[in-house]
C-alpha positions in Angstrom: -18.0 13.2 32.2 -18.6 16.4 30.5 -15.1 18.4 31.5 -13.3 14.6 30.5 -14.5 15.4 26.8 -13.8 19.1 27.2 -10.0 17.9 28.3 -10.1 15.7 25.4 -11.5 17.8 22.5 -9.0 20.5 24.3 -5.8 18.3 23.4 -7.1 17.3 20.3 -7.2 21.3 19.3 -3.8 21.6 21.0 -2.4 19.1 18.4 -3.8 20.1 15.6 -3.5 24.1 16.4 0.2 22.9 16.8 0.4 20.9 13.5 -1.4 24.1 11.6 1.2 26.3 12.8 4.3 24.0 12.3 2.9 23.9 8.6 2.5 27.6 8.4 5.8 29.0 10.2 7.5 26.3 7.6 5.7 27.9 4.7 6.1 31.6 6.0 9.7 31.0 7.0 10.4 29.5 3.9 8.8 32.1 1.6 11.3 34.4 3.0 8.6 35.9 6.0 5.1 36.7 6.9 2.9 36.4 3.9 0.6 39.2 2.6 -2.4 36.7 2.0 -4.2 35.4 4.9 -4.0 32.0 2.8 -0.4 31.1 2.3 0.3 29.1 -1.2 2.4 25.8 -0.2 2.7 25.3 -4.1 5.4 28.5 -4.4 7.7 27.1 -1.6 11.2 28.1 -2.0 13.3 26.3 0.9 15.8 28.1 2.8 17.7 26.2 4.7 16.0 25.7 7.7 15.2 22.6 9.4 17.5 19.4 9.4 18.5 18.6 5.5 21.1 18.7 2.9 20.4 20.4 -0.2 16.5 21.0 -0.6 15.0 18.7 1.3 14.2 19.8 5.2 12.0 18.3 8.1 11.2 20.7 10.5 9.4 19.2 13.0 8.2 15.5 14.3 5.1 16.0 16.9 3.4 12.7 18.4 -0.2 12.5 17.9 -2.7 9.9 19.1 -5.1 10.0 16.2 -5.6 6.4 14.1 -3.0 6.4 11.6 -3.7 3.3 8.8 -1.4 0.9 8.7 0.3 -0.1 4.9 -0.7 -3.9 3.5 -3.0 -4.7 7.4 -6.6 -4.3 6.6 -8.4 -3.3 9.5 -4.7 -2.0 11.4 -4.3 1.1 13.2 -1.5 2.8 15.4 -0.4 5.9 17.1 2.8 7.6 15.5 4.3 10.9 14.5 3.4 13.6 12.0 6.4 15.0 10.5 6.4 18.4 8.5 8.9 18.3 5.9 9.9 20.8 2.7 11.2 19.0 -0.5 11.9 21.8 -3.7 9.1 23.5 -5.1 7.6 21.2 -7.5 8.2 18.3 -6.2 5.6 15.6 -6.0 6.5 13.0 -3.4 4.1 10.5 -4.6 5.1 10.3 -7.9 8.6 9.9 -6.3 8.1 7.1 -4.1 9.7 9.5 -1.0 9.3 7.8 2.4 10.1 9.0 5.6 11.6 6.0 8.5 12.0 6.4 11.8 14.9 4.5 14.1 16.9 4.4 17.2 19.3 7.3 17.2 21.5 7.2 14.5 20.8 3.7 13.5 19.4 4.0 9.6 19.0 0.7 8.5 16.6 -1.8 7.8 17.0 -3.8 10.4 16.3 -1.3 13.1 13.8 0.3 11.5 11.1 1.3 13.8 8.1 1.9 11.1 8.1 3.5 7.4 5.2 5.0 5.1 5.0 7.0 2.0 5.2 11.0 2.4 2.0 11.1 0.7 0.5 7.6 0.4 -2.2 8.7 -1.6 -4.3 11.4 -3.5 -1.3 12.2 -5.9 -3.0 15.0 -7.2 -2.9 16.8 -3.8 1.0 16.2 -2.7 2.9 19.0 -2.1 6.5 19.7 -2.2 5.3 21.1 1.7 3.5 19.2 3.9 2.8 17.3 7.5 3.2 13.2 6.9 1.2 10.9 9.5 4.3 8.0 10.3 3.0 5.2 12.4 5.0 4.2 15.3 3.7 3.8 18.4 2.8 0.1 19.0 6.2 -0.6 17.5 8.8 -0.4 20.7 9.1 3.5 21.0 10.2 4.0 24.7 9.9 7.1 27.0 12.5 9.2 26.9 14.6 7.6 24.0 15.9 9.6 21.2 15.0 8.8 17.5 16.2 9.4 14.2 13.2 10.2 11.6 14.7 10.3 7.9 13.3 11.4 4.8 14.3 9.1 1.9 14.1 10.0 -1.7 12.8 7.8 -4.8 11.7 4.8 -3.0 15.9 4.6 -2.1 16.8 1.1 0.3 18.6 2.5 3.6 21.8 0.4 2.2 21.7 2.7 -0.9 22.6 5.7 0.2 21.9 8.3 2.8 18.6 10.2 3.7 17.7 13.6 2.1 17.1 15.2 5.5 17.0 14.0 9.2 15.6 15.4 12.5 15.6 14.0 16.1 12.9 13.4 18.0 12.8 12.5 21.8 9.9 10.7 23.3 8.4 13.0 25.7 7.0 11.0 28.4 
């Protein structure tokens, strides 16, 4: 029993070690290289180029994690999903913005093959950053081993039939 929750609280530090650095390797990479201060400042994020986007917007990585992700508009709801580290331009608020990152079978960026949606930062607006890690849900929603998936990053609340996403990355199931 006791090396079962040693395993356990073990992967649940793997995954969010692995989170923690995806967030700072983005920031570090980002800022041009390793920062001086042990404490880098996501606010003074210039993007790069790096990661999967057009222009200013970037995700750089999609990770699954099994932690309780809350469900929009189902009290009570939870489901397993992907946290996806994204860049937008310095300054950029994404809840004041209405951006929303979707995920969906390869390629396929519409509606009706959406897998699941939600808000880059559904809440606290006073705490979105142009640079972050946003929780999707996903999991109880038909992802299948081994499948590829498209995750987008949409801008200003956009429909999929409006236009294209700011910045996309693939992301394989790995089991």
């Amino acid at each position: 029993m006791k090396s079962e929750k040693m395993r356990l609280l073990g992967r649940i530090a793997g995954t969010v070690l692995g989170v923690t650095v995806c967030a700072l390797l983005a920031t570090s990479l980002a800022a041009g290289g390793p920062s001086p201060d042990p404490v880098p400042d996501v606010r003074a994020i210039e993007p790069a180029g790096l990661g999967a986007g057009a222009g200013d917007f970037h995700l750089l990585d999609a990770q699954w994690t099994t932690a309780h992700i809350h469900e929009k508009g189902v009290v009570g709801a939870v489901d397993t999903g992907l946290v996806v580290t994204y860049l937008a331009p310095k300054g950029r608020n994404p809840y004041s913005t209405k951006d929303w990152i979707g995920i969906y079978p390869k390629g396929k960026l519409n509606k009706s093959d959406r897998i699941d949606w939600d808000w880059v930062c559904p809440n606290e607006e006073s705490r979105c950053l142009a640079a972050g890690a946003a929780a999707v849900p996903a999991g109880d929603n038909g992802m299948r081993s081994g499948q590829t998936y498209t995750v987008a990053y949409w801008l200003d609340g956009m429909e999929e039939s409006a236009g294209s996403p700011a910045a996309t990355i693939e992301y394989v199931v790995p089991w």
